[in-house]
N, C-alpha and C positions, 0 to 999 in steps of 0.2 A: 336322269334315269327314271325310267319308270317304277310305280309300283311291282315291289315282290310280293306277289296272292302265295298266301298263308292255306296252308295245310287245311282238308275240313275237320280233321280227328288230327287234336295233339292231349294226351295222354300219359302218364306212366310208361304204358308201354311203345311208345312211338317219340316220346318228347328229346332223346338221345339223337335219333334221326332227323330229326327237325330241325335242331339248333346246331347240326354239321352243318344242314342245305343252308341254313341261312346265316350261320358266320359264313361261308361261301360269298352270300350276296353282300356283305358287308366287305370285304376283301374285293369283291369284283368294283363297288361302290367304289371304292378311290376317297377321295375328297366330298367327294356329294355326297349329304347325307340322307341316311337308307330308308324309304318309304316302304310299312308294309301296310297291304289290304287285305284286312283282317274278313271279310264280308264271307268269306266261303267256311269259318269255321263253326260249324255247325256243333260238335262231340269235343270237351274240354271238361278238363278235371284244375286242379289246382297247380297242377306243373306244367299248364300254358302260361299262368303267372310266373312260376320260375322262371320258365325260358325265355320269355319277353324283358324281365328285368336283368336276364343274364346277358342279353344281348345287348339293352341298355347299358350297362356298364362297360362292356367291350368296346361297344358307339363312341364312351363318354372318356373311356382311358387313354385313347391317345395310342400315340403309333403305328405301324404300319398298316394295320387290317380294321384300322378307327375309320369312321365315314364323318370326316370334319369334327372329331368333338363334340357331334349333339345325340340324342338319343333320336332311335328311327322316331318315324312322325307314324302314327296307326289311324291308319282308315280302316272307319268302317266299323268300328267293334263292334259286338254282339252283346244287345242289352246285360244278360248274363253276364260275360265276363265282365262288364263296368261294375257291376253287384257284387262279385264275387272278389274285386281288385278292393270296392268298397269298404269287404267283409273285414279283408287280411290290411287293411289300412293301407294299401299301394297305388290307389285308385289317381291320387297327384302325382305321382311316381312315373307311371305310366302314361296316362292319358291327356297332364295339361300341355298343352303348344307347346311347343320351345316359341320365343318370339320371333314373328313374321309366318308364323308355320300354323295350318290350321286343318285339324283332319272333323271328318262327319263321322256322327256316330249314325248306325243302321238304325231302321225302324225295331221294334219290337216283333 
């Protein structure tokens, strides 16, 4: 499966619609686990970190709409958000590989 390109504004006000679209991709995912390209988000508050570790946990729970057990793999992140994952102490949470899995982070 290819990369799901991530929203460029996830927000308070938008982050409810986000994370419908992409349990979606994680349910269309199957078995293969979910790659998102984070590269297009540009406008992020602190609930793009919810939604990504809420999706994490759905990835990593198992059952029907799991994509293998592993949490998505994030390409591309926005300096930013690495900082702000930093901040709130989620930054390994999020961002390290799962093993064999390796995503880039963006330029600054």
């Amino acid at each position: 499966m290819q990369a799901v390109t991530v929203a460029e504004r996830i927000d308070a006000e938008n982050a409810v619609q986000v994370l419908a679209g992409l349990r979606e991709a994680v349910a269309a995912a199957g078995a293969t686990p979910l790659t998102l390209d984070l590269a297009a988000l540009k406008e992020f508050d602190s609930s793009a970190l919810s939604l990504l570790l809420q999706l994490a946990r759905q990835c990593t729970a198992g059952g029907p709409d799991a994509a293998a057990g592993q949490p998505p793999l994030l390409l591309n992140p926005p300096k930013k958000l690495q900082k702000l994952a930093e901040l709130y102490g989620v930054a390994e949470l999020l961002f390290a590989a799962p093993a064999g899995r390796s995503g880039e982070a963006a330029p600054d």
